[in-house]
C-alpha positions as CSV (number, residue, x, y, z in Angstrom):
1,X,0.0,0.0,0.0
2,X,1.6,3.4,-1.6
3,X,0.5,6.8,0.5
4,X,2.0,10.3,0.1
5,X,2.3,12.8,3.1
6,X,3.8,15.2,4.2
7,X,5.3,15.7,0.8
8,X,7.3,12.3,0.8
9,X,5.6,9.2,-0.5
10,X,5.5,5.8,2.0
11,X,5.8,3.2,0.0
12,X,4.7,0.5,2.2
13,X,2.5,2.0,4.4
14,X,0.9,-1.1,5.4
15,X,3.5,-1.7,8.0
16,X,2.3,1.4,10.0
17,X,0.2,-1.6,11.3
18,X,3.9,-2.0,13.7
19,X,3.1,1.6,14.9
20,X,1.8,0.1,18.2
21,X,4.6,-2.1,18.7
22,X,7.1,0.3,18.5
23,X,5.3,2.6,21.0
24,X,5.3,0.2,23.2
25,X,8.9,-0.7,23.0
26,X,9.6,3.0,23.3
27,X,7.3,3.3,26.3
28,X,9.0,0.4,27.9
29,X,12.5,2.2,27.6
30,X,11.7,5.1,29.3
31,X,10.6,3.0,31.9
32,X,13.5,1.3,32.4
33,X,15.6,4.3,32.4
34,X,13.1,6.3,35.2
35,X,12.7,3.0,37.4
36,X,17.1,2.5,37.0
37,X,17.7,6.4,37.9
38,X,15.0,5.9,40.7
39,X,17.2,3.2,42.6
40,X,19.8,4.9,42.2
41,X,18.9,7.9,43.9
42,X,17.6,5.3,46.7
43,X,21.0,3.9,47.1
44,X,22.4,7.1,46.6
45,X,21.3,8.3,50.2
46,X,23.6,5.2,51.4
47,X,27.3,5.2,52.0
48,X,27.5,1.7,50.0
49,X,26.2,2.8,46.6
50,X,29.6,2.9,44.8
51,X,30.3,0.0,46.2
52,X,26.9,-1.6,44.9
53,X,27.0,0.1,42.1
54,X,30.8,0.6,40.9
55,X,30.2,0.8,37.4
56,X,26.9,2.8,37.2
57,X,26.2,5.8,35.2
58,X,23.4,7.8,34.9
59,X,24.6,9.6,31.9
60,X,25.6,6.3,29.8
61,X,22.5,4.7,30.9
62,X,20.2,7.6,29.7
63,X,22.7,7.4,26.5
64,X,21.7,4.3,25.7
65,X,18.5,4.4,25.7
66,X,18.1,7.0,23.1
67,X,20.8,5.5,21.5
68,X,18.4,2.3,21.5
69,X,15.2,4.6,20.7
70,X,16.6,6.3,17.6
71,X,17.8,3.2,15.9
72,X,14.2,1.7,16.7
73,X,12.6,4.6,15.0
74,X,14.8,5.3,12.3
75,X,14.1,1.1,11.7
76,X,10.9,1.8,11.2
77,X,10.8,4.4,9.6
78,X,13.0,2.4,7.0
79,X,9.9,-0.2,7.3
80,X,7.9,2.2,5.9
81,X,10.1,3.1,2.0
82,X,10.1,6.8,2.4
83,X,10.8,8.0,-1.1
84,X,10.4,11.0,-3.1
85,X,9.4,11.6,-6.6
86,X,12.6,11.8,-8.8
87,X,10.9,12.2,-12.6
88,X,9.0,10.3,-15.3
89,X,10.6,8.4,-17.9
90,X,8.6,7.5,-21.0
91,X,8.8,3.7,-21.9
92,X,8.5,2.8,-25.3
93,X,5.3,-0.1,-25.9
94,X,4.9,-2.1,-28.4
95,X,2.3,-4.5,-29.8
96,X,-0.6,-5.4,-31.5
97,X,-3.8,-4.5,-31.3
98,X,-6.6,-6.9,-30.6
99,X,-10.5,-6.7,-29.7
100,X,-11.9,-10.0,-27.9
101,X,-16.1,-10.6,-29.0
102,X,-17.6,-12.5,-26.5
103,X,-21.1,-13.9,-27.4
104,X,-23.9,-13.4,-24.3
105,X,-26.8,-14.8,-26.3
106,X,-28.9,-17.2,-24.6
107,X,-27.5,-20.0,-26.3
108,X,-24.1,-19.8,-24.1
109,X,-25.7,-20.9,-20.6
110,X,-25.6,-24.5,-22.1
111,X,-24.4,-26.8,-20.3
112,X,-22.2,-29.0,-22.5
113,X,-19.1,-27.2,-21.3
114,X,-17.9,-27.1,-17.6
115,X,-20.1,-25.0,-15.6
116,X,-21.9,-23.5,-18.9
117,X,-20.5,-22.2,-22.7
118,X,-20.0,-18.5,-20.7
119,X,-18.1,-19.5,-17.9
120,X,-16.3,-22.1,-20.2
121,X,-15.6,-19.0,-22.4
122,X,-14.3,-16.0,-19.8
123,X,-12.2,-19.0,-18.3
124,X,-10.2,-19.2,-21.7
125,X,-9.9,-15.9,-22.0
126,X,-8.3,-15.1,-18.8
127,X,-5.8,-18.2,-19.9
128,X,-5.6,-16.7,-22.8
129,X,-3.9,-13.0,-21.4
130,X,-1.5,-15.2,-19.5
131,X,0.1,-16.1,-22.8
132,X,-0.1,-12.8,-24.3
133,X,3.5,-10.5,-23.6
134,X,2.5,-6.9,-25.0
135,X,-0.9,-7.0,-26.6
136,X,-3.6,-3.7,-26.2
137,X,-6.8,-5.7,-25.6
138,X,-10.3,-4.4,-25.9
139,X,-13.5,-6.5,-25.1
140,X,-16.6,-6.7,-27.4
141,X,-20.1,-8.4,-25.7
142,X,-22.6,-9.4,-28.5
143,X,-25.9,-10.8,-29.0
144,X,-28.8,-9.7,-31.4
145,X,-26.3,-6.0,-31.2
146,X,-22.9,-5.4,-30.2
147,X,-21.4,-3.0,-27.2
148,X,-17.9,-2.0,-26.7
149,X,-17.6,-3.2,-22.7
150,X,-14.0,-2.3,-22.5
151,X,-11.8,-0.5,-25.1
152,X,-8.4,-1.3,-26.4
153,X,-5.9,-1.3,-23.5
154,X,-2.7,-2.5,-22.0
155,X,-4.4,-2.6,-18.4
156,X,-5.1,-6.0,-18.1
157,X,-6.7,-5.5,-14.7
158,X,-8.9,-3.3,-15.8
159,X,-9.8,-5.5,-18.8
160,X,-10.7,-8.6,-16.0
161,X,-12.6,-6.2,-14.0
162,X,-14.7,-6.1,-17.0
163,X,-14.7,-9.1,-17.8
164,X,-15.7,-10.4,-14.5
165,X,-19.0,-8.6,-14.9
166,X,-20.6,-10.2,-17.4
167,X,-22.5,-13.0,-15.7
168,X,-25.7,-14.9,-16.0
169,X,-27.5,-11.7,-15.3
170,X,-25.8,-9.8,-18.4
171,X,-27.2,-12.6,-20.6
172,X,-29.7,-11.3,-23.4
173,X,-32.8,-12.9,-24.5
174,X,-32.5,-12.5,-28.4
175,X,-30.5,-13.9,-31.0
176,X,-27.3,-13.9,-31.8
177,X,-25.8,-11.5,-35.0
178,X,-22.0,-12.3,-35.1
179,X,-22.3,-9.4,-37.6
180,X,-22.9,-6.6,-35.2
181,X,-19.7,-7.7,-33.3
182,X,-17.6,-7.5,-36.4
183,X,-19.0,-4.2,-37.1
184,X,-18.3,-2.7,-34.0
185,X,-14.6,-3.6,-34.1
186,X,-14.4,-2.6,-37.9
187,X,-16.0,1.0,-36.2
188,X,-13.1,1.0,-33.8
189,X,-10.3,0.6,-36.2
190,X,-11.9,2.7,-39.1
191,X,-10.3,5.4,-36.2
192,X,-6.8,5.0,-36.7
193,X,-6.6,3.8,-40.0
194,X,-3.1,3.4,-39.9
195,X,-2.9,0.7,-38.5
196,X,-1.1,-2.3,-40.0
197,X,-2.1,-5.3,-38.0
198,X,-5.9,-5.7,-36.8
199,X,-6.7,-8.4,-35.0
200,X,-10.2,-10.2,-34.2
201,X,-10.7,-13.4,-31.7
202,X,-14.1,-14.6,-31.2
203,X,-15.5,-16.6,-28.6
204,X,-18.8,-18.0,-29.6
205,X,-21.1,-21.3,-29.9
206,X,-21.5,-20.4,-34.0
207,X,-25.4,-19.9,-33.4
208,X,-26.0,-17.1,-35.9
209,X,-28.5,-14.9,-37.4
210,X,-26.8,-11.8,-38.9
211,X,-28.6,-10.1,-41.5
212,X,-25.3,-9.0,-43.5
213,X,-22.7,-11.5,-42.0
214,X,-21.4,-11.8,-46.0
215,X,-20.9,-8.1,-46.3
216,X,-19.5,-7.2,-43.3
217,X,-17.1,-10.0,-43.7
218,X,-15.9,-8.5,-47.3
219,X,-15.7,-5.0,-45.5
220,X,-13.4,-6.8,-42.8
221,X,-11.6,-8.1,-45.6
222,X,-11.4,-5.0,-46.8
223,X,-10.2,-3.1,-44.1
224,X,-7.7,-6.2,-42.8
225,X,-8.9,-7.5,-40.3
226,X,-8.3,-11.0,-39.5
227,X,-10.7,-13.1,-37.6
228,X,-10.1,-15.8,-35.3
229,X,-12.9,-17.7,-34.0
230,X,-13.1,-20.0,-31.2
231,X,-16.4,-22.6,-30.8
232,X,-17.5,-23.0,-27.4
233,X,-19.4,-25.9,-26.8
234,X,-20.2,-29.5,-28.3
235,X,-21.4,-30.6,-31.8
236,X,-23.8,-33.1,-29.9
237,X,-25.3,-29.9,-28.3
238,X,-27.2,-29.1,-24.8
239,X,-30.7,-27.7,-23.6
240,X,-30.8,-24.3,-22.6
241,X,-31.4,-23.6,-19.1
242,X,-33.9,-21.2,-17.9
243,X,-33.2,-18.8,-14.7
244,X,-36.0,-16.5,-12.6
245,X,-34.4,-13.3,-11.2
246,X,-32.7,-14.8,-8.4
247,X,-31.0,-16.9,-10.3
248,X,-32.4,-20.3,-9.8
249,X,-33.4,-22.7,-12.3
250,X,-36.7,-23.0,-13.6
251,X,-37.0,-25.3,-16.8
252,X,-35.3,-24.9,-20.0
253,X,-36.0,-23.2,-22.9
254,X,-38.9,-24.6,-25.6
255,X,-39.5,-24.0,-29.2
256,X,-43.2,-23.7,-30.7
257,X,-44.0,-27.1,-30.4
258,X,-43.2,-27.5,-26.8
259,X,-40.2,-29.3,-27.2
260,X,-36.3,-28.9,-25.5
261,X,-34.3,-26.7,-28.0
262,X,-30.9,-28.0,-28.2
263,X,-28.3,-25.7,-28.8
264,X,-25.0,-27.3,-31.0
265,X,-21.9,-25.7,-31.8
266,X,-21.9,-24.8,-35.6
267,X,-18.5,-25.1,-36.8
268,X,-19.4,-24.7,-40.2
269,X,-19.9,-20.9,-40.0
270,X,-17.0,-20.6,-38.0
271,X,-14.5,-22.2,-39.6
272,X,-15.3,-20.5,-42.9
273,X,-15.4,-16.7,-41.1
274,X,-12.2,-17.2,-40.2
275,X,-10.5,-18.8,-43.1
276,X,-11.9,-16.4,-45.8
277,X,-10.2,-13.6,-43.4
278,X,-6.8,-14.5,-43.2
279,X,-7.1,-16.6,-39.4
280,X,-8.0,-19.7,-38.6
281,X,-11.1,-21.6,-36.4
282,X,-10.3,-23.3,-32.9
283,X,-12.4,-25.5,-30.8
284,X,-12.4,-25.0,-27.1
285,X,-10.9,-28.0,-25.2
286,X,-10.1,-29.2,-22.0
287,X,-6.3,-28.4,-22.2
288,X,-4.8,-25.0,-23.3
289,X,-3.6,-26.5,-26.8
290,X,-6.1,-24.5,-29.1
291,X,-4.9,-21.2,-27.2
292,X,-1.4,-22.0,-27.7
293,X,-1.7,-22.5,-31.4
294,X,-3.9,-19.6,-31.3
295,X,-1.0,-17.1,-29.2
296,X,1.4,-18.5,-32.0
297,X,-0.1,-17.0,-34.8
298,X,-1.3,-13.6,-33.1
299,X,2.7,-13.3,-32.4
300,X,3.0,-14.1,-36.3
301,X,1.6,-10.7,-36.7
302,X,4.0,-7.1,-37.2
303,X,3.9,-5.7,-34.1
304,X,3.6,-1.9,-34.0
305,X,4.0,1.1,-31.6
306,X,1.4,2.5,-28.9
307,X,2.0,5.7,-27.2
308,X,4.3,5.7,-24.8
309,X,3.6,4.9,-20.9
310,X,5.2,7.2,-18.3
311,X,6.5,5.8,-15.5
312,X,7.0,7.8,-12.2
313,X,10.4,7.0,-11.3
314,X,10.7,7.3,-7.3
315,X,13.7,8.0,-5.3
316,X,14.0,5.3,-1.8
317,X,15.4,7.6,1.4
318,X,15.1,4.0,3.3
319,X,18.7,3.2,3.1
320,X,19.8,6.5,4.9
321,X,17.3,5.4,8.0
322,X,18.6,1.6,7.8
323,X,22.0,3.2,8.4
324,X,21.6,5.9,11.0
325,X,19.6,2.6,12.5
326,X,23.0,0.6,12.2
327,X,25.2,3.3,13.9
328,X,22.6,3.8,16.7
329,X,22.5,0.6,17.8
330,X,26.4,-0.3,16.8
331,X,27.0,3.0,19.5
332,X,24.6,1.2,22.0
333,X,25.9,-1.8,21.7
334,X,29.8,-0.4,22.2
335,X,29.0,2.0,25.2
């Protein structure tokens, strides 16, 4: 934990939590010294005290202790990182840049993945980052249309925090137009159309009704984008649960004729979405294999410049405590 007062920044500030022990320590010094120069007033009054007391001094005694007590504060204080700012120093970042669709549609609380297709999903994603080295990330949610939830970045914190809160809650009702999720990315980078490398990774069960899903994948062409599409969930299929508002479940979900709609992956669509745009189609398995192959070919890709990040370089006065500490208690110690 990082806190500035005072005008000097305390770096770890969470071991002010040793604030109490010290004071205690401290307290129990200056006891020792008054209850020591007490008997010795005591004995004073006596004609034996040198004899008693041949070797005692009030003045190295007191000595001591704040000997003692200064090294025990300057300690702490060294505990704590005092530092001040020194200056910013821009780092140079490269990478590439790379948007992330993730389908909500009904369709992905089948259960023919771990958990369900969502959960299944945001899992490899996260697995996914830990195999990325410099890549600005943004996050697209789709269904029937398509929001940017988190724009392009090189926070990946930020990006999970997002992430994290799309749940069963955020799921949508209507269809599913992979179209709209193209569209919004194509929106993003039509902004800096310099750009050489434009990356596209879907995560989706291939369930599809896009009205344009030919055109806009000729515009993405086009423009160079190059889609990668990952299927979530099982050829054989799964029903698709049914939630009230608290969450619990309360059937699945029936077509006209009263029937359990199953919900299969449709690798067909997928497979040729990404082939006729310069990537290729995964299918979500147990093991990491698919994201490997898939982290292979993003790094395939020219990597280019962002702006650069400025970092707050900070200057550590800890080392100057840690030694007047030393030569306290080395001066204790000796006298």
């Amino acid at each position: 934990m990082k806190i500035e007062l005072l005008g000097i920044i305390w770096i770890a500030a969470e071991n002010l939590l040793l604030l109490p022990v010290i004071i205690a320590l401290l307290l129990f010094i200056v006891r020792y010294v008054w209850r020591t120069i007490t008997v010795q007033k005591i004995l004073a009054a006596s004609s034996w005290w040198q004899e008693l007391l041949p070797h005692f001094s009030r003045v190295r005694t007191i000595g001591k202790a704040f000997l003692f007590s200064v090294g025990l504060i300057a300690l702490f204080f060294a505990l704590l990182r005092p530092a001040t700012r020194k200056k910013e120093i821009p780092i140079a970042q490269e990478g590439r840049d790379l948007f992330i669709a993730l389908d909500i549609s009904r369709s992905m609380l089948a259960t023919d993945c771990e958990s369900n297709r969502l959960a299944c999903a945001k899992e490899k994603i996260r697995r996914l980052f830990s195999m990325f080295s410099c890549e600005r990330v943004g996050l697209i949610l789709f269904s029937g249309s398509a929001l940017v939830q988190c724009p392009l970045t090189t926070d990946y914190p930020a990006f999970f925090m997002f992430l994290d809160q799309v749940d069963v809650e955020t799921i949508s009702s209507g269809t599913t137009a992979i179209d709209q999720a193209i569209r919004k990315a194509l929106e993003v980078f039509a902004t800096t159309p310099e750009k050489k490398t434009k990356l596209f990774v879907l995560f989706t069960d291939g369930e599809d009704f896009s009205s344009n899903l030919a055109g806009i994948k000729q515009k993405a062409i086009e423009m160079g984008l190059n889609i990668f599409t990952l299927g979530v969930g099982t050829p054989d299929g799964a029903p698709i649960p049914l939630y009230d508002e608290s969450g619990k479940q309360i059937g699945h979900q029936l077509d006209k004729q009263g029937k359990v709609v199953i919900s299969r992956l449709n690798e067909g669509i997928l497979h040729a979405l990404a082939h006729d745009s310069g990537g290729i189609y995964f299918r979500c398995n147990k093991d990491d294999n698919e994201l490997k192959s898939l982290v292979g070919k993003i790094e395939a890709f020219e990597k280019e410049k962002f702006d650069d990040k400025k970092m707050e370089m900070l200057d550590e006065q800890y080392p100057y405590f840690l030694l007047i500490s030393f030569i306290c208690f080395a001066l204790e110690w000796i006298i």
